[in-house]
N, C-alpha and C positions, 0 to 999 in steps of 0.2 A: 636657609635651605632646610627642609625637612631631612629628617635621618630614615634612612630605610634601612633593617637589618634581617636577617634570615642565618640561623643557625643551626645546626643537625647533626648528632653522634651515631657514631654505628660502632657495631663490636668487629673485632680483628683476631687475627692469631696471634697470641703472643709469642716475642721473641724468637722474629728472625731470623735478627741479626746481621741480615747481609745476604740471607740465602734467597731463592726465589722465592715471590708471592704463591701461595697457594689460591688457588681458584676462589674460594671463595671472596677472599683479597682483594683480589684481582677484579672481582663484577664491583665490590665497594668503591675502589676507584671508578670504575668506570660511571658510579649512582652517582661520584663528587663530582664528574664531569656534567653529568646528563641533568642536573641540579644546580649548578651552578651556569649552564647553559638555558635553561630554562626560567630561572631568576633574573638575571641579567635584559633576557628579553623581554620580561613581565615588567623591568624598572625602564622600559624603553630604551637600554645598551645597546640593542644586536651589535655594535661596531667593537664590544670589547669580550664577543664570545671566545673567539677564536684563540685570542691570546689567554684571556684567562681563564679556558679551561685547560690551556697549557698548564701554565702555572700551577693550578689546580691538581692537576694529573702528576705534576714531579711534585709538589708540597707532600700529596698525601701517599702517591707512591714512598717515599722518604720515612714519611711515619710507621707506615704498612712496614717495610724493610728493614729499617734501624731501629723503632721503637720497637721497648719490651712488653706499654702494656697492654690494653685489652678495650682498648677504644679510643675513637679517634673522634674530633669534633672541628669541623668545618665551621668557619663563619665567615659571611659576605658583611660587609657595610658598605651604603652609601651617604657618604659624610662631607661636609666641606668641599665640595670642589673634587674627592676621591673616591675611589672605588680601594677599598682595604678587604683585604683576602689573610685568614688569619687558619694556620691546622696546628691544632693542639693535638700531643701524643703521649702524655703521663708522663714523658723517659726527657729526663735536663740532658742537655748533653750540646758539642760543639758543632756549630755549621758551619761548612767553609767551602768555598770553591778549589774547585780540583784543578790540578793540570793535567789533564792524559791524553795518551797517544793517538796520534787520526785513527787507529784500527780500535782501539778500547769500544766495547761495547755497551759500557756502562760509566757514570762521574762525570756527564755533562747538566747536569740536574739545575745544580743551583748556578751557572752558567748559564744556562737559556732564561731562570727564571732573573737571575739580576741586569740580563740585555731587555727582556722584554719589559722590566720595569722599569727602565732606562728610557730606556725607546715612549714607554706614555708618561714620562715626567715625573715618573715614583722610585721608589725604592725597598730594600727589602731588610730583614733585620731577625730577632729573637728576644723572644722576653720568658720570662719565668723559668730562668738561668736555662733557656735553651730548651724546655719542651712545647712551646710556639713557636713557629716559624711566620711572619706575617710579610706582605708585601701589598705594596700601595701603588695604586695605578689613578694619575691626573685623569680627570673626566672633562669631556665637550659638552657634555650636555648632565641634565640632572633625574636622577629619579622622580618618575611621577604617582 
């Protein structure tokens, strides 16, 4: 199977930390959706928009949020049998799923994204001591 790959940085505000995205922020995610939606259907996906612009939307909201530094870098592959979703953010650091409360309004992040990569027969994980976050979603069909 051929390999299809497509990858894109944007600059951000540095350091966060925790606080609300700034607008400007905030439209980059929405570029990591509206591009990774648009990819997906150009590899003949449509069926895996939905979820992984999810994905998509908490990886790099996450980076925008917690990372310190000053660009973000999205990458799509289609590999093996997978669709791999990878957001690099400068800042190493620890990923983990939360437990909070039915009213919390925020820390369900990496929770929806380790059910939805569950849900298509992948998984999700960190490399370069934790400033990628990447997750893997089985595919039905193959990039063409």
């Amino acid at each position: 199977m051929a390999e299809d790959l497509m990858s894109v940085c944007f600059c951000v505000s540095p350091g966060s930390n925790g606080r609300d995205v700034a607008e400007p922020d905030a439209r980059r995610v929405q570029m990591a959706r509206r591009v990774t939606a648009a990819w997906l259907r150009y590899c003949g996906l449509p069926d895996l928009v939905d979820d992984a612009t999810l994905i998509v939307s908490e990886l790099v909201t996450n980076a925008v949020v917690h990372g310190s530094g000053s660009q973000v870098t999205l990458t799509l592959a289609v590999r093996d049998g997978f669709l791999d979703l990878a957001v690099h953010d400068e800042t190493p650091g620890d990923f983990t799923v939360q437990n909070v409360g039915s009213d919390a309004e925020r820390g369900r992040g990496l929770f929806l994204v380790g059910h939805l990569a569950g849900a298509h027969g992948g998984g999700w994980g960190t490399r370069d001591e934790g400033a990628t976050i990447w997750c893997r979603l089985a595919l039905a069909g193959t990039c063409q």
